[in-house]
C-alpha positions as CSV (number, residue, x, y, z in Angstrom):
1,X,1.6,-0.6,-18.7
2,X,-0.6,1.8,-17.1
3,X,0.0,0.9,-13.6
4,X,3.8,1.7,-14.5
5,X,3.2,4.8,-16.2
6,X,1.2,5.8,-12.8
7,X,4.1,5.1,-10.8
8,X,6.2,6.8,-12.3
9,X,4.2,9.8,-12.1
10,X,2.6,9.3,-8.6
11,X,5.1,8.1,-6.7
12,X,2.9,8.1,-3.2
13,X,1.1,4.9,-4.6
14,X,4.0,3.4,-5.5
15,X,5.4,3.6,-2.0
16,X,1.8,2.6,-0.4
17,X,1.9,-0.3,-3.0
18,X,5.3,-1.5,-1.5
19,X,4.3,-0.6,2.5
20,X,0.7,-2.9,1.9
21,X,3.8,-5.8,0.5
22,X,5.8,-5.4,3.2
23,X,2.5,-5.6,5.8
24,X,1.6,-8.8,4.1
25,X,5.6,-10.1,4.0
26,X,5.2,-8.9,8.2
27,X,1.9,-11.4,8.6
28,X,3.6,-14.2,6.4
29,X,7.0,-13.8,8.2
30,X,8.1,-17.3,9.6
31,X,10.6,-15.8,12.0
32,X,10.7,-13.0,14.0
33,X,13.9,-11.6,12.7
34,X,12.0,-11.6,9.2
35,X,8.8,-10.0,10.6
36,X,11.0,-7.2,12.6
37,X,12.7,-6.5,8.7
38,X,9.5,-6.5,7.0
39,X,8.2,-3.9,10.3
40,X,11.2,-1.6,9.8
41,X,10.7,-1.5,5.9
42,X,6.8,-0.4,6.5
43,X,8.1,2.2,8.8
44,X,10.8,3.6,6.6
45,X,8.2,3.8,4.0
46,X,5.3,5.2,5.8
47,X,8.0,7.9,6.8
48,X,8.9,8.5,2.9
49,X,5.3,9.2,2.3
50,X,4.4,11.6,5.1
51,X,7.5,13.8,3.9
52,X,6.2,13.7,0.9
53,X,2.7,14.4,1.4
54,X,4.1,17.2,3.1
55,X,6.3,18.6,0.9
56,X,3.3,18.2,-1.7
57,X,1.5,20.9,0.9
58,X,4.5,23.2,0.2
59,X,3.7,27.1,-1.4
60,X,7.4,26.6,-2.9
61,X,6.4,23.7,-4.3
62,X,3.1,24.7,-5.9
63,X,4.9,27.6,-7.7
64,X,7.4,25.3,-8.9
65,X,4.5,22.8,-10.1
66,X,2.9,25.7,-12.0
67,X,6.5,26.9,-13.4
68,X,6.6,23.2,-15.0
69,X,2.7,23.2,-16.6
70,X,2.5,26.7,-17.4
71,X,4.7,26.3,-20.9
72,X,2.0,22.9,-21.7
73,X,-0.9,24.7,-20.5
74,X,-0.2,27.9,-23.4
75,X,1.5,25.3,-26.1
76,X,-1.9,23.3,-25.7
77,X,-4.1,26.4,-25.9
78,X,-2.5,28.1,-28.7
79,X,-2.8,24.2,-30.6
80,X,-6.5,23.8,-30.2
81,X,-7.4,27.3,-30.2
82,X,-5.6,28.9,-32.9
83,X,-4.3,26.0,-35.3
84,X,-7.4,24.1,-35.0
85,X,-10.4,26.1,-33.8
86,X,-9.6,28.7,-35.8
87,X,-7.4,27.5,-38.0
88,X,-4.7,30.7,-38.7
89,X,-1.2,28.8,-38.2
90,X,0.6,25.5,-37.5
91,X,2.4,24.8,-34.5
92,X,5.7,22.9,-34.6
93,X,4.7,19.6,-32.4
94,X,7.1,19.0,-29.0
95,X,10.1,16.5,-29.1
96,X,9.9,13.5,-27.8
97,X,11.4,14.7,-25.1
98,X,9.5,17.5,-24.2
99,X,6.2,15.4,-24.7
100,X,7.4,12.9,-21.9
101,X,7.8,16.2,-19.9
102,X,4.0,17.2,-21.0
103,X,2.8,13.6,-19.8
104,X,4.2,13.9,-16.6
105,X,2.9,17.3,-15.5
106,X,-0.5,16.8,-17.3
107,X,-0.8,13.2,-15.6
108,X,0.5,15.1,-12.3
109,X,-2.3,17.6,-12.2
110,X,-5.0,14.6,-13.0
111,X,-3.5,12.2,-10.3
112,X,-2.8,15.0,-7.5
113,X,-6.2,15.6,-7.4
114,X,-7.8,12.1,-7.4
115,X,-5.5,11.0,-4.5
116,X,-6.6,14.4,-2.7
117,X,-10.0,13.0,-3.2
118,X,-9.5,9.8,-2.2
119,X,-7.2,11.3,1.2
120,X,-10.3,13.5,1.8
121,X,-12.4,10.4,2.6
């Protein structure tokens, strides 16, 4: 369950997950017409990542990125500083919907930065 929630937020491992398949479908390949399909898949996928590792590089982007966790980071704040530190109101919680949308950008920021560290090495 968690490997699938990570996918669906980081989609850069999922693609590295399918390019190391397709390297092992390449080395188990019985013919070379199979081995040249698996080849061409790793390719088109490496491709797909370096675009968007890229992209991920983008000023655009990270004002977009902060547009999306902005409204989580203030709900979030306001909740555990003023509901429950201090206790002076009650916050209406998110809808389901909404929270999905919390997840994602919360699990964003937290993934972003460990595959950063992990690209660093």
């Amino acid at each position: 369950m968690i490997a699938f929630l990570i996918g669906l937020i980081d989609p850069i491992s999922r693609i590295a997950g399918k390019i190391a398949d397709y390297k092992i479908a390449a080395q188990n390949a019985q013919t070379d017409r199979e081995r040249l399909a698996a080849d061409e898949r790793v390719k088109g996928l490496e491709a797909r990542r370096d675009v968007m590792v890229a992209e991920a590089g983008s000023r655009t982007n990270q004002f977009v990125r902060v547009g999306f966790a902005l409204p989580f980071v203030i709900y979030n704040a306001k909740l555990v500083l003023w509901d429950k530190v201090l206790d002076l109101g009650s916050t209406d919680p998110l809808s389901p919907e909404l929270y999905q949308v919390q997840l994602a950008c919360i699990g964003f920021y937290f993934l972003h930065s460990m595959v950063a560290r992990v690209a660093r090495r």
